[in-house]
C-alpha positions, 0 to 999 in steps of 0.5 A: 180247573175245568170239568165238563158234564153236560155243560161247563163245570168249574169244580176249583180254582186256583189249583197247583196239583190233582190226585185223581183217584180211582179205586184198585177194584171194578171202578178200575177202568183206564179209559177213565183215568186218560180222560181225567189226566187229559183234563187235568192237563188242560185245566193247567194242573199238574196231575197225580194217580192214586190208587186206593183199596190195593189191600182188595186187588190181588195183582197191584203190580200189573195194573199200576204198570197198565197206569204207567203205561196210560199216563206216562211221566204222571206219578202213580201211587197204590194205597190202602186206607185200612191198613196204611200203606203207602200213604207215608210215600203218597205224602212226599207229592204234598208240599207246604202252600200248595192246593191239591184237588181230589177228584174221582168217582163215588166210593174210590175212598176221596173222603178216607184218603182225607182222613188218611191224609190228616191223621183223624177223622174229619170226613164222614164215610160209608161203605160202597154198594155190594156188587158192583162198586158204586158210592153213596155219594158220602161228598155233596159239597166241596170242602177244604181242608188244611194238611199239617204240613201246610197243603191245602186239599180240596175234596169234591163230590164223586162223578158220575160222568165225565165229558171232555173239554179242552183243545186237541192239542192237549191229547199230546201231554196225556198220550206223550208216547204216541206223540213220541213216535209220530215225530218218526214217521216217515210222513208227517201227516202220517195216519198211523192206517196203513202208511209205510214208514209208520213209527206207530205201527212198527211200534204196536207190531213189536208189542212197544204200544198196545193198539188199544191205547192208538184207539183212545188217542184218536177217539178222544182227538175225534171228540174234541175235533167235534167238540171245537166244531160245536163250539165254532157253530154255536158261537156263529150262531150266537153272534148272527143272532146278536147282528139281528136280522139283515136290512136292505137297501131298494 
């Protein structure tokens, strides 16, 4: 699995699911969650939503019905650490020989979830900072860890920043909705602006798709279009660089 921050950083290899996890508390944050199920799908992994500390939110139901509606077809799971619940239902995406990889930011409970997970405590972990949610840090180093049913986990240090990294073509798996309903618009180069017969437009006009979600869609399509540029001219760069300078003939 590849992750960009500030360069190109493969965090694991070898992965057959990722449990990016995020904390039902004012780490929540949706845009977030659709970049990491964007770059899950194109490290090739098949990823899964757990939502930790839901024992510390007060409306569980709406936003992991937000989460449904931002990655759908991805299996979205509300735990709680402290008291146990829902890690017994979590553990039917754990299968025997597999290798899963946590991701998320510092102090949504990565380690705990571990902890939970294997039945003790193996994974040393501290309290998040008062006021505004942020880790310590507990990971700095990659572990694995072998489940007793036969999964193999693999916890990783939190970010602090995720860039993106892949193809545009992947934008379709995590907002599969939008792509949905553009195969029913009249145009198929539609925009989704101001052309008539537009599926997406009709479908936000009667409350079917939040605008907002179009606007992600297209930021995120724009920034790895600028992306694949960078990319492209870099490596012409490169290459003209490897040709050295031209000679001439008089």
């Amino acid at each position: 699995m590849k992750l960009r921050i500030h360069g190109e950083q493969i965090i694991a290899a070898n992965i057959d699911k990722v449990f990016i996890v995020t904390a039902l508390t004012n780490e929540f944050n949706i845009n977030r969650m659709e970049r990491y199920v964007l770059q899950v799908y194109e490290s090739g992994a098949v990823p899964a939503i757990i939502c930790t500390k839901q024992d510390l939110c007060e409306d569980v139901g709406r936003r992991l019905e937000e989460l449904t509606l931002a990655a759908p077809g991805v299996p979205v799971y509300a735990v709680s650490n402290l008291t146990g619940e829902g890690i017994q239902e979590l553990k039917s995406e754990l299968k025997k020989d597999e290798t899963i990889s946590l991701i998320g930011s510092s102090g949504v409970g990565k380690s705990t979830l571990i902890n939970s997970l294997m039945g003790e405590d193996i994974q040393l972990t501290q309290e998040v900072r008062f006021g505004d949610d942020r880790g310590r840090h507990t990971t700095t180093h990659r572990e694995l860890f072998s489940l007793p049913n036969g999964t193999t986990v693999i916890d990783t240090p939190g970010m602090r920043e995720l860039q993106l990294w892949g193809k545009e073509d992947t934008v379709g798996k995590t907002f599969s909705d939008i792509e949905e309903l553009s195969s029913q618009c009249k145009f198929r180069d539609c925009k989704h602006h101001s052309e008539p017969g537009c599926a997406v437009k009709q479908a936000i006009e009667s409350g079917e798709l939040e605008e907002g979600r179009l606007k992600n869609y297209e930021k995120l399509k724009r920034e790895l279009h600028r992306l694949a540029l960078k990319e492209q001219y870099s490596a012409h760069r490169v290459n003209r660089m490897l040709r050295g300078p031209k000679s001439y003939k008089r």
